[in-house]
C-alpha positions as CSV (number, residue, x, y, z in Angstrom):
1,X,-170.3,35.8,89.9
2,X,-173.5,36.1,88.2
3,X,-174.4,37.4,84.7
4,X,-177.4,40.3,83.6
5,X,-179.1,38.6,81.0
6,X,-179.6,35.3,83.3
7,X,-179.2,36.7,87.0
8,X,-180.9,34.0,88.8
9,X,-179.8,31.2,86.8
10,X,-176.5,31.7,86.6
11,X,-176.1,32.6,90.2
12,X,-178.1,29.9,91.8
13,X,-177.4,26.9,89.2
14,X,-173.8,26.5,90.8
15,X,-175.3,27.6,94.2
16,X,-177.4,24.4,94.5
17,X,-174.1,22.0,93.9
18,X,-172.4,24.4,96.5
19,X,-175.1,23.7,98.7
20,X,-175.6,20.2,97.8
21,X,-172.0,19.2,98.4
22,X,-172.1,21.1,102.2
23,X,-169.9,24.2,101.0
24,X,-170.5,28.0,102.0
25,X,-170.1,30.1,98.9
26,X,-170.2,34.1,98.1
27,X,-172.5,34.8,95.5
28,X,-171.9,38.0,93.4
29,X,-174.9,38.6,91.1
30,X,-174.2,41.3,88.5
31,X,-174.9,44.8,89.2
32,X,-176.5,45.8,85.7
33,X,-179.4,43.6,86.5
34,X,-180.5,45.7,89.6
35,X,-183.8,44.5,90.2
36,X,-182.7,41.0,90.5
37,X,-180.2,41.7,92.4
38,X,-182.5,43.2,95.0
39,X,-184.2,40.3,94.8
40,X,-181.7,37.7,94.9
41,X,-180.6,39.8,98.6
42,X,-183.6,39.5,100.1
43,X,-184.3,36.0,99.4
44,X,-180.8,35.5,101.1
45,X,-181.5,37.8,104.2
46,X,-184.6,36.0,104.5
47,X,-183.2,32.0,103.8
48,X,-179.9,31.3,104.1
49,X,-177.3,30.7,107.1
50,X,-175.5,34.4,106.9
51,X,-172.5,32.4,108.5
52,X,-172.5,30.4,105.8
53,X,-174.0,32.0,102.4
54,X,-172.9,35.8,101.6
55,X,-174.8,37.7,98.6
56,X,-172.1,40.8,97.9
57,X,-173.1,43.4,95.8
58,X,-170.9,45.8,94.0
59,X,-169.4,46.6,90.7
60,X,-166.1,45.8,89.0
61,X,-163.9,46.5,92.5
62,X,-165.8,44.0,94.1
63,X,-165.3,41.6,91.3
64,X,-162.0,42.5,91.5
65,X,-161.5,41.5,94.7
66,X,-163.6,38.3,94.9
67,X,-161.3,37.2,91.8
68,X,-158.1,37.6,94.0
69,X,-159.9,35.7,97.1
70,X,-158.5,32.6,97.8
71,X,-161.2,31.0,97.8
72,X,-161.3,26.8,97.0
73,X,-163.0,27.3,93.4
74,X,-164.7,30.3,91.4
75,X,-167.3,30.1,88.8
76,X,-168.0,33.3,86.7
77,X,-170.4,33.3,83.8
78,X,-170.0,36.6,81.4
79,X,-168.0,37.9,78.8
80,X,-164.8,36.2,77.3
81,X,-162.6,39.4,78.2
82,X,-163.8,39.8,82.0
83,X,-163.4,35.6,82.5
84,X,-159.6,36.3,81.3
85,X,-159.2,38.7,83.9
86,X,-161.1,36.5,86.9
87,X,-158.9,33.7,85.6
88,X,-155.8,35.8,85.7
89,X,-156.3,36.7,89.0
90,X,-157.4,33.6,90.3
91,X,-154.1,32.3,88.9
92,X,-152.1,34.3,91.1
93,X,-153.6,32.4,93.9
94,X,-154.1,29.1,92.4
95,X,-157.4,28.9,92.6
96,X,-159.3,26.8,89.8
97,X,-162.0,29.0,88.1
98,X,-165.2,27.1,86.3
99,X,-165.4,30.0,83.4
100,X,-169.1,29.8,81.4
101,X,-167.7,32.6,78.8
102,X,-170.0,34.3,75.7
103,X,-168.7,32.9,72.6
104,X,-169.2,32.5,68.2
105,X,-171.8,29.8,68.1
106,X,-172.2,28.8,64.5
107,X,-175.1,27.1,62.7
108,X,-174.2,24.6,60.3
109,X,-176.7,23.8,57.3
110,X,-175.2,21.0,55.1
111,X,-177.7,19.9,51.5
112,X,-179.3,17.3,53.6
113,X,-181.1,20.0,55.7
114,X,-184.5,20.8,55.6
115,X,-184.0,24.2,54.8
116,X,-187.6,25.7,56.4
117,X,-187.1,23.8,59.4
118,X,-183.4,25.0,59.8
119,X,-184.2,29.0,59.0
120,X,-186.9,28.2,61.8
121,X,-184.2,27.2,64.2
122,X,-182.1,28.9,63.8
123,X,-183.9,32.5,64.0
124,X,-185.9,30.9,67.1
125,X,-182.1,30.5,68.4
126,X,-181.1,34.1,67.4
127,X,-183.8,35.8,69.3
128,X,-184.3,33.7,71.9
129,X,-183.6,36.2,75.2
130,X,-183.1,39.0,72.4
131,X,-180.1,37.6,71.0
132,X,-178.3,37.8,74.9
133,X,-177.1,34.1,75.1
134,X,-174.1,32.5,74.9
135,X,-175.5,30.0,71.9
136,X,-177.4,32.1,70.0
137,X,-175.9,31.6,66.3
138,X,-173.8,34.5,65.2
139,X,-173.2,32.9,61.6
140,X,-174.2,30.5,59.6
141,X,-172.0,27.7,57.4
142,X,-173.8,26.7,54.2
């Protein structure tokens, strides 16, 4: 299950070692990115083994119900409070979930820093993909 600010990353990164290691997979790329997702269908319509590779659309029942499949593994990149609910009911079933959750990524700036350099960083970091990834610093430590 794929994420909106990085719809084809995050969906076909773990596809590839899916792919790679001879597995099918259902890919579930996120419904608030809608032109991807479009996208992301018709490039498996027109290339992949249907019998193999399924691209489900929906919204959170679909989610939902993918998370209580018993499937061999899930992977889910998104928000810290939806990856404790697809681990919650992945649980039920025991299946292992790879969780790539949003999270507080600090910058730390000790006295040996150059401090032009660092503020250069570290607003490159902060508005790299306007601010919507998973690293970019929400706080610095002096």
């Amino acid at each position: 299950m794929g994420s909106w600010n990085f719809p084809l990353y995050t969906v076909f990164a773990p596809l590839v070692d899916v792919i790679a290691a001879g597995n099918c997979a259902v890919i579930k790329p996120s419904e608030i990115a809608p032109n991807s997702l479009r996208k992301i269908k018709a490039l498996f319509a027109r290339n992949m083994d249907s019998g193999s590779y399924i691209c489900l659309e929906g919204q959170v029942q679909v989610a939902k119900a993918l998370s209580a499949t018993k499937f061999d593994c899930i992977c889910f990149t998104g928000s810290s409070e939806k990856g404790k609910l697809v681990a919650a009911a992945a649980g039920k079933n025991l299946v292992p979930c790879i969780l790539e959750l949003g999270g507080k990524s600090p910058a730390i700036v000790d006295e040996s820093a150059n401090l032009e350099h660092a503020a250069k960083k570290i607003v490159f970091g902060k508005f790299l993909n306007a601010g919507q990834i998973c690293v970019s610093p929400d706080y610095i430590l002096l």
